[in-house]
C-alpha positions in Angstrom: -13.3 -0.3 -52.5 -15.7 2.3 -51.9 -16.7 0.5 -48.8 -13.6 0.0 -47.6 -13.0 4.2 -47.9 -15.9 4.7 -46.0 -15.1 2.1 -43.3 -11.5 3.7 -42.9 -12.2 6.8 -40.4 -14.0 4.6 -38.3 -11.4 2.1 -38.2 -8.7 4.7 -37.9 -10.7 6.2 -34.8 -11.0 2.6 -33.2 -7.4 2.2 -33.6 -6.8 6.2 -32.1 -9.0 4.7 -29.3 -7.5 1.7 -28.2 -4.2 3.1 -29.0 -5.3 6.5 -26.6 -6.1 4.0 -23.5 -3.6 1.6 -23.7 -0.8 5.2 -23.0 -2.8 5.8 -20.7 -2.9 3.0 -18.9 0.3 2.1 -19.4 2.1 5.4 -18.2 -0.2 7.8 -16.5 -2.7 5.8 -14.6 0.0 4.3 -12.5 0.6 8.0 -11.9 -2.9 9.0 -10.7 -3.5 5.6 -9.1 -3.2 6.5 -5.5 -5.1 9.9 -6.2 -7.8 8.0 -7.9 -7.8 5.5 -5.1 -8.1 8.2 -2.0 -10.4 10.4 -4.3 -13.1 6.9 -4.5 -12.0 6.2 -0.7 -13.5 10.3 0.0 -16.8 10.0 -2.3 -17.7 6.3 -0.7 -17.4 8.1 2.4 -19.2 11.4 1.7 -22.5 10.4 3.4 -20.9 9.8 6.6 -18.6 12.8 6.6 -21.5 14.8 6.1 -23.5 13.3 9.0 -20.5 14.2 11.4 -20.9 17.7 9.9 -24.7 17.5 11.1 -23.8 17.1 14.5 -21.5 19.8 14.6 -18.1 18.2 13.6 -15.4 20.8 11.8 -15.1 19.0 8.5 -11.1 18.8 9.1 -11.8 16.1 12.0 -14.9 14.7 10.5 -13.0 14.0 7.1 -10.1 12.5 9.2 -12.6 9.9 10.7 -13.0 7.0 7.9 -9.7 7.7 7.0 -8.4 6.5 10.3 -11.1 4.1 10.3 -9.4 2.8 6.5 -5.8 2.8 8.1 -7.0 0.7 11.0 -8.7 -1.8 8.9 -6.1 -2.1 6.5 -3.2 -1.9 8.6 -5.0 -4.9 10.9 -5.7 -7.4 8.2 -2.3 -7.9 7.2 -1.2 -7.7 11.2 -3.9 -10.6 11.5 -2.9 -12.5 8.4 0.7 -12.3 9.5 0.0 -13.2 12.9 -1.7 -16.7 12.0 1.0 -17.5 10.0 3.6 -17.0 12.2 1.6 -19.3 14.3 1.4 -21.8 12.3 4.7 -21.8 10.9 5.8 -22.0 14.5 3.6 -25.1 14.9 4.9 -26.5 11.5 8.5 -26.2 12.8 8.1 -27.9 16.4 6.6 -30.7 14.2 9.1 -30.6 11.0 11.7 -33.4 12.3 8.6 -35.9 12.2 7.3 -34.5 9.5 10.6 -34.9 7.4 10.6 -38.3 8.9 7.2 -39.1 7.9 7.6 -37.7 4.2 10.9 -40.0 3.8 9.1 -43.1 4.9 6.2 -42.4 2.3 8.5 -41.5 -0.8 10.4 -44.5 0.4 7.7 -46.6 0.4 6.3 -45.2 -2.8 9.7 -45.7 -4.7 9.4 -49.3 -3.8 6.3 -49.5 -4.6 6.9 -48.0 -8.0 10.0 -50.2 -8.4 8.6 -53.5 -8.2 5.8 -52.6 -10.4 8.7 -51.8 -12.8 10.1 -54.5 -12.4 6.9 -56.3 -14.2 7.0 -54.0 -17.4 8.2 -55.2 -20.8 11.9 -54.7 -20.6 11.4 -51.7 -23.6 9.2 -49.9 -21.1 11.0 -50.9 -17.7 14.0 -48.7 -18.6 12.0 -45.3 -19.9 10.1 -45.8 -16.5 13.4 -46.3 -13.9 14.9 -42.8 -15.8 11.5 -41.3 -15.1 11.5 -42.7 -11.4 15.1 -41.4 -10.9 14.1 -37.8 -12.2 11.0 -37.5 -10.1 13.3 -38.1 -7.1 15.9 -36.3 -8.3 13.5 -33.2 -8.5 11.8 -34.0 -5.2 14.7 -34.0 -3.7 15.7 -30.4 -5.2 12.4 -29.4 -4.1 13.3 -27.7 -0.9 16.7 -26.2 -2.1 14.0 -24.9 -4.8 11.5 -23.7 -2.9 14.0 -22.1 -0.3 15.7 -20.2 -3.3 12.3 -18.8 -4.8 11.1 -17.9 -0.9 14.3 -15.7 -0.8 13.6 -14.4 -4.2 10.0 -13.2 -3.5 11.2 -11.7 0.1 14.4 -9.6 -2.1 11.4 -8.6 -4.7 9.4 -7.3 -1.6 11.9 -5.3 0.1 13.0 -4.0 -3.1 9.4 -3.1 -4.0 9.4 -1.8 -0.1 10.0 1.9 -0.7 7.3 2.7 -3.9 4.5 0.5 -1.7 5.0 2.8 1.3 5.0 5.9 -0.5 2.2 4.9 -2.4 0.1 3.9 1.0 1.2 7.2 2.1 0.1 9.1 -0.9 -3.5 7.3 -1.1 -4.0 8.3 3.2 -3.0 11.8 2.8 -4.9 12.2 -0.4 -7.8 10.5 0.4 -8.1 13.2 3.9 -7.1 16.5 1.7 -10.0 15.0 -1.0 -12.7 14.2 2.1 -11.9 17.4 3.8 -12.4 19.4 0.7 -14.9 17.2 -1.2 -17.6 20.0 -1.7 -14.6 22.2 -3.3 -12.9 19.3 -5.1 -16.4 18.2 -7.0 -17.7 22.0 -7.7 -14.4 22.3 -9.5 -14.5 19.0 -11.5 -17.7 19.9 -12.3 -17.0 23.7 -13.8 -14.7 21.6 -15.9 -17.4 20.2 -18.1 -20.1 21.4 -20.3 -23.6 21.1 -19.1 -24.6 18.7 -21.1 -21.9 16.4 -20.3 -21.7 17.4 -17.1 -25.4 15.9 -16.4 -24.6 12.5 -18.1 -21.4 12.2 -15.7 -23.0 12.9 -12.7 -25.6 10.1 -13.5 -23.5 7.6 -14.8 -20.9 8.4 -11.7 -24.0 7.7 -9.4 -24.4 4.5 -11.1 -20.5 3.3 -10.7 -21.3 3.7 -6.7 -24.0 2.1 -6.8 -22.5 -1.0 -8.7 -19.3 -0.5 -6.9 -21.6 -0.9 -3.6 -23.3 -3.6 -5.0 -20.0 -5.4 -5.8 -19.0 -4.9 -2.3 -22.0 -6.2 -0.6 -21.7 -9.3 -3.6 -18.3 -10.0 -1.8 -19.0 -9.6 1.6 -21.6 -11.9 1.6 -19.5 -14.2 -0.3 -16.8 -14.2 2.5 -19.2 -14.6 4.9 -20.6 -17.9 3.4 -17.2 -19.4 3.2 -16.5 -18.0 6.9 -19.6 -19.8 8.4 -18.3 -23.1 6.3 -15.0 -22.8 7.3 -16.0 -22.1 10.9 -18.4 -25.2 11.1 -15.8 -27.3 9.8 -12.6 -26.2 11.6 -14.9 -26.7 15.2 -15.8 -30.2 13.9 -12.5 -30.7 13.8 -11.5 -29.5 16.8 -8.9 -27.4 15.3 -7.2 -24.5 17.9 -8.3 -21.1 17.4 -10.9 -22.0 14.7 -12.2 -18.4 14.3 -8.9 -16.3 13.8 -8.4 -19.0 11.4 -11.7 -19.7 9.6 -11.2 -14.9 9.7 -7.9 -15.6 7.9 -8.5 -18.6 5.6 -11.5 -16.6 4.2 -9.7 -13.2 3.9 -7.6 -15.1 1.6 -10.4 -16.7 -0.4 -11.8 -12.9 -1.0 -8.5 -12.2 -2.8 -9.4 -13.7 -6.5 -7.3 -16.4 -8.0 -6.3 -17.8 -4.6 -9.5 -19.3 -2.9 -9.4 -21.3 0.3 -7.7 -24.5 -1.3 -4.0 -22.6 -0.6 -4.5 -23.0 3.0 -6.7 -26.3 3.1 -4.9 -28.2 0.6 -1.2 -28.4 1.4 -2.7 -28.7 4.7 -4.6 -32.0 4.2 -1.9 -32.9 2.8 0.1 -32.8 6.2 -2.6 -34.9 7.8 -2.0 -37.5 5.3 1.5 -38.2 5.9 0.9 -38.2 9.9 -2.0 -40.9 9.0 -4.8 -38.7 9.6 -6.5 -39.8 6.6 -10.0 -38.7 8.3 -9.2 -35.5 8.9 -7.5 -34.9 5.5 -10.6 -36.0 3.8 -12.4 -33.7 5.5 -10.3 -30.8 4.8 -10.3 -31.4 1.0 -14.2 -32.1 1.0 -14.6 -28.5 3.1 -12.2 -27.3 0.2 -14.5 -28.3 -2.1 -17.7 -27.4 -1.0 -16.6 -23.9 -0.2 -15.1 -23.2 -3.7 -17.9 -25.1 -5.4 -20.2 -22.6 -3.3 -18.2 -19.6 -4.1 -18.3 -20.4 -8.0 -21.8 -20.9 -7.8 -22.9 -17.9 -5.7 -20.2 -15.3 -7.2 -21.9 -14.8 -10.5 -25.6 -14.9 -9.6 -24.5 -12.3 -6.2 -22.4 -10.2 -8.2 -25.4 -9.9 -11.2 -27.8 -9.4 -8.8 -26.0 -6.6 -6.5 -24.4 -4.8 -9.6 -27.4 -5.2 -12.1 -26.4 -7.1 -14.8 -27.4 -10.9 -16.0 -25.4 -13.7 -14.5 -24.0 -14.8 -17.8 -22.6 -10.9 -18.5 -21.3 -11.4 -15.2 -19.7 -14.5 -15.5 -18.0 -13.4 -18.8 -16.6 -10.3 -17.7 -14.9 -11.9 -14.3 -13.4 -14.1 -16.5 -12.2 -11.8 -19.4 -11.0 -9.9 -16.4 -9.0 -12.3 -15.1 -7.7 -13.2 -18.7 -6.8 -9.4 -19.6 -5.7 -8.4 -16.3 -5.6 -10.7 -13.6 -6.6 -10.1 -9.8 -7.6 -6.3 -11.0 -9.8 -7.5 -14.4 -11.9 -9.3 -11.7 -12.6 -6.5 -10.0 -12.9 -3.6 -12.6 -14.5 -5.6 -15.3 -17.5 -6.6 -13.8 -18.4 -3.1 -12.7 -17.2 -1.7 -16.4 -19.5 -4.1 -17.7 -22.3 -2.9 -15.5 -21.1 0.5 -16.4 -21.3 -0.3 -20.3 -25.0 -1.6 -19.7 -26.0 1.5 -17.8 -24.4 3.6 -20.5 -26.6 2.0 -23.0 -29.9 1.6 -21.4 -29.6 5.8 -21.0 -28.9 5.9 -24.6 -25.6 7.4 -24.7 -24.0 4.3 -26.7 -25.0 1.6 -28.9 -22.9 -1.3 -28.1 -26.2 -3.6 -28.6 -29.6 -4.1 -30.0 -32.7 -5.0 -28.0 -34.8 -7.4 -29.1 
C-alpha cells in the first residue's frame, strides 16, 4: 500500500502528461501548424538568407528568395505529377475499347475455366463453389460502378477540403517570408522568453533537431535517387515513352511513405498481361520488387546513419510511426527518436541505462 502511495504522483503526473499532449495535439497544433511549418521553412533557410545579406541584399528580398524558390518547387511537383497522369490516362483511354475487350475475354475464359473444374468437385462442394463463382462475378462486375462512385467521392472530399488547403498554403508562404525576413528579431524574442538555463539546453537540442532533420532529408534524397536510377534503367529497357518524366514521377510517389512504386508498376503490369505482354509485365513486377526490396533495405540503415541513431531504433520508430500516426509518424518519429537519444546522451533525461 505504501508503495502504491508513493508511486501515485508519479503516475498522476504521467497521466497529466499524456493527457497535456494529446489537447494539444488534438486542438492547438492544427492551429500553429502552418506557423510552425513556415517558422522550420525560415530557420532551414537561415544560412542562405544570410549569405544574400553578405553580398549586399536588403533582408526583405533576400528573405523572399527560398520562399519563391519553396513555391516553385512545390507548386511544380504536383503540376508534374498531374501532367503524367493526364498523359497516361489519355493513353489508357485511346486504348480502353481493347482493353475492355481484352479483360472480357480473360474473365470469360477464366469463368470457364473455373466452371469445368467445378464441374469435377463432389457434388457437396460443387454447389458452395458455383455461389462463390457467381459472387466474384457479380462483384467484378460492380467493380467499375464501384470504383467510379468512390473516384467521385474522393474528388467531392477534395473540393470540399479546397478552401482550408489553400488558406493553409497561403498561411505557411506568407509566414514563412514575415519569419525569414525577421528571423534575427523573431529568435532574440523566443529566446528572452526562457530562463538561462533552459535557454542553453534548447538552443543545443534545437541544433540537434536540424541536424537530424538534415540528415533525414539527405536519408531520403538518396533513397529517391536509388529508386530513380532503377526505375530509369528499367523503363529505357523497355523502351517505354518519356522514361525520365516518368521514372521523376513514379519515384516522387515512392518518397511519399505507405505508397511505394508498386501503385504505378503494378496495376500497370497488370495491363500488359491482358494485352499478352507477359514479358514486359514480368519485368515490371520484378523492377517493383527490386526497388521496394532496396528501399526497405536501405531506408533504415540511411536514415540511422544520417540522423544518428542505430538501425534497429530506426526501424522501430518508422514503424510505430506509421502505427500511431500514419504518413506523418514516419516522418516525426524517427527524428523524435533521434531527439530522445540526443536528449539523453546530454543528460537531461533518463529514458535508459548504459551498459
Amino acid at each position: 500500500m505504501g508503495r502504491m502511495t508513493k508511486a501515485l504522483p508519479a503516475l498522476l503526473a504521467a497521466c497529466a502528461a499524456g493527457g497535456s499532449v494529446w489537447l494539444f495535439g488534438r486542438y492547438v497544433l492544427p492551429l500553429l501548424l502552418p506557423f510552425l511549418a513556415a517558422f522550420a521553412l525560415a530557420a532551414a533557410a537561415e544560412r542562405a538568407v544570410r549569405a544574400f545579406v553578405r553580398r549586399g541584399l536588403p533582408r526583405r528580398f533576400a528573405a523572399a528568395i527560398p520562399v519563391l524558390l519553396a513555391l516553385g518547387l512545390l507548386s511544380a511537383l504536383p503540376v508534374l505529377l498531374v501532367g503524367q497522369l493526364s498523359s497516361c490516362s489519355a493513353a489508357l483511354a485511346r486504348g480502353a475499347p481493347r482493353l475492355a475487350a481484352a479483360v472480357a475475354e480473360r474473365l470469360g475464359a477464366l469463368e470457364a475455366f473455373l466452371s469445368r473444374y467445378a464441374e469435377t468437385l463432389p457434388q457437396e462442394l460443387s454447389g458452395a463453389f458455383h455461389a462463390a463463382l457467381h459472387s466474384a462475378g457479380d462483384a467484378l462486375r460492380a467493380l467499375p460502378g464501384t470504383l467510379s462512385a468512390r473516384l467521385l467521392t474522393l474528388a467531392a472530399q477534395t473540393a470540399q477540403h479546397g478552401p482550408g488547403i489553400l488558406l493553409f498554403a497561403v498561411t505557411f508562404f506568407l509566414g514563412a517570408y514575415f519569419f525569414s525576413a525577421s528571423y534575427p528579431a523573431v529568435t532574440a524574442f523566443l529566446r528572452a522568453q526562457l530562463p538561462e538555463g533552459l535557454r542553453r539546453r534548447t538552443e543545443e537540442l534545437l541544433a540537434d533537431i536540424r541536424a537530424s532533420f538534415g540528415g533525414w532529408l539527405r536519408a531520403q534524397l538518396i533513397l529517391s535517387a536509388v529508386t530513380f536510377a532503377e526505375l530509369l534503367a528499367l523503363f529505357v529497357l523497355l523502351r517505354v515513352r518519356g522514361a525520365l518524366p516518368l521514372a521523376a514521377v513514379t519515384a516522387l510517389i515512392d518518397a511519399l511513405p505507405v505508397f511505394g512504386t508498386g501503385i504505378v508498376l503494378v496495376p500497370w503490369a497488370a495491363v500488359e498481361l491482358l494485352f499478352s505482354r507477359a514479358g514486359r509485365a514480368l519485368a515490371l513486377l520484378v523492377g517493383w520488387a527490386v526497388s521496394a526490396l532496396g528501399r526497405n533495405l536501405l531506408q533504415a540503415k540511411l536514415l540511422g546513419d544520417q540522423i544518428g541513431i542505430h538501425p534497429l531504433l530506426s526501424l522501430f520508430s518508422l514503424y510505430v510511426g506509421w502505427r500511431v500516426w500514419g504518413v506523418g509518424g514516419m516522418i516525426v518519429f524517427p527524428l523524435l527518436a533521434a531527439a530522445l537519444q540526443q536528449l539523453g546522451e546530454r543528460g537531461v533525461i533518463r529514458l535508459w541505462k548504459t551498459p
